[in-house]
N, C-alpha and C positions, 0 to 999 in steps of 0.2 A: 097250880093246877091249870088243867090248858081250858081254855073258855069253849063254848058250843061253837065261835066264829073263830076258830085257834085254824088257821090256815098256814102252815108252815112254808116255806119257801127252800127250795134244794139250792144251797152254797156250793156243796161239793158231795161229787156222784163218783165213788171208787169199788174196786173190787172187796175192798174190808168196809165201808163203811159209809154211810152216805149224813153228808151235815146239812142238819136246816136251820131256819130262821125263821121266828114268827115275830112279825112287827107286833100282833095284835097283842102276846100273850108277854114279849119283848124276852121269848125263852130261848136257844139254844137246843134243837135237839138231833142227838148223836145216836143214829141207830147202825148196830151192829148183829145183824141178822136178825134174831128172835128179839135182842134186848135192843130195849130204846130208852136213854140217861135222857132227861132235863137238866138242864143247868143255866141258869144268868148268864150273862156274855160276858163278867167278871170272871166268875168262875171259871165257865169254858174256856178263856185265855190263859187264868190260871194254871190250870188240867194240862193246858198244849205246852205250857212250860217247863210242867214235871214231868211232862212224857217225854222231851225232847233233854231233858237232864240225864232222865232212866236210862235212855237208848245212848247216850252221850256215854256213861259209865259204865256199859254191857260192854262197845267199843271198845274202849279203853280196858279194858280188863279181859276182851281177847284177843287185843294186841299184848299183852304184859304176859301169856301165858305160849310158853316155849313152844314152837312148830309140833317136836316128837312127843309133846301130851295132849296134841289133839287128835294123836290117830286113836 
């Protein structure tokens, strides 16, 4: 839970998603419009590695799917 001095600091400021970092609360937090995830900075490293797995296999499996089934 983020403490009353929970001051997050902006990592990274994108069109989907903005990452912060709270030294005080030592959280990770991922807001994505209306939602905002908490996470450890284990975690959250964890997350970016299955995100980047997910996207790796969506890739890969609309290269493996024949030009004439994508119209």
């Amino acid at each position: 839970m983020a403490s009353s001095s929970c001051q997050p600091e902006t990592i990274l400021n994108s069109k989907t998603c903005d990452i912060q970092y709270c030294p005080d609360c030592g959280m990770i937090h991922l807001n994505m419009g209306s939602i905002t995830v908490r996470m450890s900075e284990q975690h959250f490293a964890n997350f970016a590695i299955d995100v980047s797995k997910g996207l790796f296999s969506m890739r890969q499996r609309e290269q493996s799917v024949p030009s004439r089934m994508l119209m």
